[in-house]
C-alpha positions as CSV (number, residue, x, y, z in Angstrom):
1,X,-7.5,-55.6,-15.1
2,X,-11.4,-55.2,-14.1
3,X,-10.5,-58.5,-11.4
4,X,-7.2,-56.6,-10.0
5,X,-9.3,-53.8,-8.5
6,X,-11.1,-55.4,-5.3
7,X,-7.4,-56.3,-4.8
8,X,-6.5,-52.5,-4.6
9,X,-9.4,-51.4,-2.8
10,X,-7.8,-54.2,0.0
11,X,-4.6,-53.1,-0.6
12,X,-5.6,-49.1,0.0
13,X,-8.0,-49.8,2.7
14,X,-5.4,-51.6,4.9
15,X,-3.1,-48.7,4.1
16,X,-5.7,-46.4,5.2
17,X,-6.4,-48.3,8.2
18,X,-2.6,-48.3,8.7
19,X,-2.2,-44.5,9.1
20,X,-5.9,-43.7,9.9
21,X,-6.4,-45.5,13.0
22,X,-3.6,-44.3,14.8
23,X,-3.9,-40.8,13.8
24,X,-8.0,-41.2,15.1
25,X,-6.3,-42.9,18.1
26,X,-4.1,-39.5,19.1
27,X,-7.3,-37.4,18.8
28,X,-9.3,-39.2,21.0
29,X,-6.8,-39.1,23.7
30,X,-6.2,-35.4,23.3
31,X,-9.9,-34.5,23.7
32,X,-10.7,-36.9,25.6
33,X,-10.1,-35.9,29.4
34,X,-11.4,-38.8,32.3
35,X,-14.3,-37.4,34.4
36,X,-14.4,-34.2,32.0
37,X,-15.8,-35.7,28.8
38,X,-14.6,-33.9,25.7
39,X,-12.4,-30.9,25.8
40,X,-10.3,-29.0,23.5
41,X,-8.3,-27.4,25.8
42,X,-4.9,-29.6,24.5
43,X,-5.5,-27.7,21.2
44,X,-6.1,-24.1,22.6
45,X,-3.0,-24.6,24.6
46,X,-0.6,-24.9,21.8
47,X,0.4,-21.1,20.9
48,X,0.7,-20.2,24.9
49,X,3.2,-23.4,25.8
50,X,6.2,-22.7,27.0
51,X,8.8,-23.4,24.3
52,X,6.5,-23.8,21.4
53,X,6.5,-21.2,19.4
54,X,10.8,-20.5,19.8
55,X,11.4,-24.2,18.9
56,X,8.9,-24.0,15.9
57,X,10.9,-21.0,14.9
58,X,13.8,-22.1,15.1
59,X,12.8,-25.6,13.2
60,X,11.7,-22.6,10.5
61,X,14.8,-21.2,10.3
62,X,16.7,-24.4,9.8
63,X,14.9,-25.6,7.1
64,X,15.1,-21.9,5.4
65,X,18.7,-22.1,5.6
66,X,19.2,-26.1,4.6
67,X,16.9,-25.7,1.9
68,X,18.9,-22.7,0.2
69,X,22.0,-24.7,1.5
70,X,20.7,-27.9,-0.2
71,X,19.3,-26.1,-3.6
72,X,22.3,-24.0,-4.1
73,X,24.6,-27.0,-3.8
74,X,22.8,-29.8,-5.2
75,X,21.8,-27.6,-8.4
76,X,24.9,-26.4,-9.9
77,X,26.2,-29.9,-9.2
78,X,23.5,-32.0,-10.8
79,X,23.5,-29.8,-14.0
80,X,26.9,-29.6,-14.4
81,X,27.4,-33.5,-13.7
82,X,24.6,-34.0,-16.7
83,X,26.6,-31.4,-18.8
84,X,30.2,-32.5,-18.8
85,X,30.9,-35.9,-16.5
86,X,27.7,-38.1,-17.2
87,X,30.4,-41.3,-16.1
88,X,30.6,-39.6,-12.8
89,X,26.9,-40.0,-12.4
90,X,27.1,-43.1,-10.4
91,X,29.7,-42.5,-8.5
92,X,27.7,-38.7,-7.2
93,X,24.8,-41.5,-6.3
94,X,26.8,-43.5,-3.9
95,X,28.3,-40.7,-2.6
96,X,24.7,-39.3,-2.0
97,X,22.9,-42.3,-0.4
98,X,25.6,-43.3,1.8
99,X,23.6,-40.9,4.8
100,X,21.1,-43.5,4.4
101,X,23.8,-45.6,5.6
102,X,25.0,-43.8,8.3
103,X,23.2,-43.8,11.3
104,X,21.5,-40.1,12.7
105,X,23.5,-41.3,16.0
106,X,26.8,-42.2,14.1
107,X,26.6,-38.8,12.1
108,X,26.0,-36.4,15.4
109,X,28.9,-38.9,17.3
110,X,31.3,-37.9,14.7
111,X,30.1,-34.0,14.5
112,X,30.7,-33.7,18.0
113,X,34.1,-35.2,17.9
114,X,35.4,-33.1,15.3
115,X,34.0,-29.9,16.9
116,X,35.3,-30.8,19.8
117,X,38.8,-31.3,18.4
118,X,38.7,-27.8,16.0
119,X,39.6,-25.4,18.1
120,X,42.5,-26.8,20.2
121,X,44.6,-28.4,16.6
122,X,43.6,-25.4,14.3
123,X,43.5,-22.3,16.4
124,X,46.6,-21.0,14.7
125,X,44.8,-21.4,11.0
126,X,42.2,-19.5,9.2
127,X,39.5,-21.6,9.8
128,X,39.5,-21.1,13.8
129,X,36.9,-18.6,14.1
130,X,35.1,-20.6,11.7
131,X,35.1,-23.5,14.4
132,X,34.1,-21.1,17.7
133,X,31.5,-19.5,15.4
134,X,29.8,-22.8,15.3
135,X,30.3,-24.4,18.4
136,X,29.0,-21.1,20.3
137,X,26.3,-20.4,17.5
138,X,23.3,-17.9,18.2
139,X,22.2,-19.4,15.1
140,X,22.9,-23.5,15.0
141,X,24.7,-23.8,11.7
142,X,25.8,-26.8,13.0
143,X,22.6,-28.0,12.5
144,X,22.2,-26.6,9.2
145,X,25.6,-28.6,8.1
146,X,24.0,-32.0,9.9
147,X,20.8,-31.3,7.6
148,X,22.6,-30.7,4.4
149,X,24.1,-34.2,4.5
150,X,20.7,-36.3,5.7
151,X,19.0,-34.3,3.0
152,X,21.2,-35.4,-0.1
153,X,19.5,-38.9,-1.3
154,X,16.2,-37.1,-0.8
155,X,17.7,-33.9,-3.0
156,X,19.6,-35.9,-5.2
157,X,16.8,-38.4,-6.5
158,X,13.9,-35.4,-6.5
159,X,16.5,-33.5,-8.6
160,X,18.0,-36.4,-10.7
161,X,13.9,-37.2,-11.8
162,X,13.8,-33.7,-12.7
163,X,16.7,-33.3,-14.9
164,X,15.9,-36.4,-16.6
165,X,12.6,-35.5,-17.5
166,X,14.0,-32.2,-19.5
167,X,17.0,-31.7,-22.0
168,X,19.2,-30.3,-20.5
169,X,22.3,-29.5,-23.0
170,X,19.7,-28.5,-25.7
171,X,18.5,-25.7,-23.2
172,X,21.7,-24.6,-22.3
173,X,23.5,-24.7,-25.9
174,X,20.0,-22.5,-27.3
175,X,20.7,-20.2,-24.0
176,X,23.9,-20.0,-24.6
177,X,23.7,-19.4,-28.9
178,X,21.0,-16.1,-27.2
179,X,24.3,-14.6,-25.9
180,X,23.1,-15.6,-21.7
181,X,26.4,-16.8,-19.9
182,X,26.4,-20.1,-17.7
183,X,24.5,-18.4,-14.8
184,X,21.9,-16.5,-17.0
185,X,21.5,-20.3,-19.0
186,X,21.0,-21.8,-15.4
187,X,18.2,-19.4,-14.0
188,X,16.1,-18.8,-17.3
189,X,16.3,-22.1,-19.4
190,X,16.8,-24.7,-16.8
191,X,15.6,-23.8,-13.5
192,X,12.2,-22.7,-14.6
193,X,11.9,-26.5,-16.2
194,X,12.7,-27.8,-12.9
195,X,10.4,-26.3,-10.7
196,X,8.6,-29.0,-9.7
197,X,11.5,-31.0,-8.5
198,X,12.8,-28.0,-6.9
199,X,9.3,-27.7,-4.9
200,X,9.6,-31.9,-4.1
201,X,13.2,-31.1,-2.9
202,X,12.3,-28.3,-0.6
203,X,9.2,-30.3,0.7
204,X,11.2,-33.6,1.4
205,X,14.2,-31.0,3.4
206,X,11.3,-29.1,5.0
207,X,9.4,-32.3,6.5
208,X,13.4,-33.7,7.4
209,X,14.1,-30.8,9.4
210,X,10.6,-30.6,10.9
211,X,11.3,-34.2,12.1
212,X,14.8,-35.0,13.1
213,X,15.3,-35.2,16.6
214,X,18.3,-36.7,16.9
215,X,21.3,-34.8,16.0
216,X,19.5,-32.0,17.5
217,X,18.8,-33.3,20.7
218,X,22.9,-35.2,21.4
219,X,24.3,-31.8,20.8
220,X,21.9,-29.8,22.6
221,X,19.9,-27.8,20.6
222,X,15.7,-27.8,20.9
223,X,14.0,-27.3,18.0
224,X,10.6,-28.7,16.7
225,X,11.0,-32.1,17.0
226,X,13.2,-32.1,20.8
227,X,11.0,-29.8,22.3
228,X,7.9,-32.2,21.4
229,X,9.8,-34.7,23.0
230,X,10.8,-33.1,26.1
231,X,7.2,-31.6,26.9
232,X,5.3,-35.1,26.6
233,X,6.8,-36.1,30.1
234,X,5.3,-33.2,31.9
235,X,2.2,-32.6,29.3
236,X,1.3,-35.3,27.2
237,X,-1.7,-34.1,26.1
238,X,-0.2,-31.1,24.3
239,X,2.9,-32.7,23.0
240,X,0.5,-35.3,21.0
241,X,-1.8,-32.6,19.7
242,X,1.1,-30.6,18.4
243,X,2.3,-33.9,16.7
244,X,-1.2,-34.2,15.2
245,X,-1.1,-30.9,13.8
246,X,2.1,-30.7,12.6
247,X,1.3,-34.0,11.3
248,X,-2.3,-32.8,9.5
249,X,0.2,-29.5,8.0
250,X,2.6,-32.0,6.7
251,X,-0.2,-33.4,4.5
252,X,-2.2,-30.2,3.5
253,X,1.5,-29.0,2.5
254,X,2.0,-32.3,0.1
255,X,-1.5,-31.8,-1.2
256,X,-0.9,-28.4,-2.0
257,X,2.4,-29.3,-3.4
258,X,1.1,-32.4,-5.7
259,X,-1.7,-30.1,-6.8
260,X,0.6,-27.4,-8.0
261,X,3.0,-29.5,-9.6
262,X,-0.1,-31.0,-11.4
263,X,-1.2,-27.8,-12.6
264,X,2.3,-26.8,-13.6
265,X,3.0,-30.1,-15.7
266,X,-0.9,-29.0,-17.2
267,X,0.3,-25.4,-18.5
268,X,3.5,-26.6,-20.0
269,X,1.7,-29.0,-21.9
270,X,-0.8,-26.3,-23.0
């Protein structure tokens, strides 16, 4: 084992390189300003840009609501799939990975062709204010829809490892022999047991959302990730140092997460 480890030291130090040199690359062209030397003045910028702190919002807001869309879904589902249809199990995972299949493109194509097609065959059913609500949305749930399904391979394995890590039936049936019902057996016997995959599945939607651009941008929406986009051609500067940040976030965020999860996995042992 003692020969293997100049191998890994190779192995992490390209992998550093890898991620390191570009992200050293952005920072010296957003300080660096020709005839000006070094400046900060892309980073000071940020909060007062035009845009900037309505898309981030709104990027916030989407991943609130996809994450409660995603948990409140995906839960229920994946405990009652381990419960009472385990033979369905593989079936639920093709089901799940096939938006890894589908092209972002493909997926917002077909979105916009169905929206488009709502109103004018079902306006004499139930669901039409349903349809005008999101096609005219102050609030994109059309978005939140489009993020549910790119999120379900990411919800569905972080969830899956979780579940198979605990016993689930043995939690339940003691639950249930206390006199709890099937919600009360849910929220206090397996959900506290799964809060680390919980916290990996919200993570994983939260850094999706953050970065999708495009559903977003083919049916006209701006958040996070568009209005990045749109601002590099007039102020590229800016857009990279936002990217940089968001990027640094998106680490300190996964740090935070693995160290909680660590420290969690710690006191249950205990």
């Amino acid at each position: 084992m003692a020969r293997l480890n100049p191998w890994r030291w190779c192995v992490l130090a390209c992998a550093g390189l890898y991620f390191l040199v570009p992200l050293a690359a952005s920072v010296v062209f957003t300080v660096d300003v020709p005839g000006q030397g070094v400046t900060f003045d892309a980073y000071t910028h940020i909060l007062s840009a035009d845009g900037f702190l309505s898309s981030l919002l709104l990027s916030l807001e989407l991943a609130a609501a996809t994450i409660a869309a995603v948990l409140l879904l995906m839960v229920p589902a994946m405990v009652a799939l381990r419960l009472g249809a385990p033979k369905l199990r593989p079936v639920v995972d093709v089901v799940c990975s096939l938006p890894l299949v589908v092209p972002p493109i493909a997926l917002a194509a077909g979105m916009g062709t169905v929206l488009k097609w709502g109103p004018e065959h079902l306006s004499r059913t139930p669901l039409f204010q349903t349809f005008v609500a999101i096609q005219n949305p102050s609030f994109p749930f059309v978005l939140v829809l489009a993020y549910v399904v790119m999120a379900l391979p990411f919800a569905y394995r972080a969830l899956d490892a979780g579940l198979r890590a605990i016993d689930v039936p043995t939690l339940v049936e003691a639950a249930r022999s206390c006199g709890a019902s099937w919600p009360q057996a849910l929220v206090r016997a397996v959900l506290p047991n799964l809060r680390g995959a919980l916290l990996n599945t919200s993570f994983l939607t939260l850094a999706l959302v953050l970065g999708e651009f495009t559903v977003a941008q083919l049916l006209g929406f701006q958040p996070f990730a568009v209005w990045i986009v749109t601002v590099s051609g007039s102020q590229a500067q800016l857009s990279v140092a936002v990217s940089v940040l968001s990027l640094l976030v998106t680490w300190a965020l996964l740090l935070a997460l693995a160290g909680f999860g660590g420290r969690s996995r710690t006191a249950s042992r205990g």
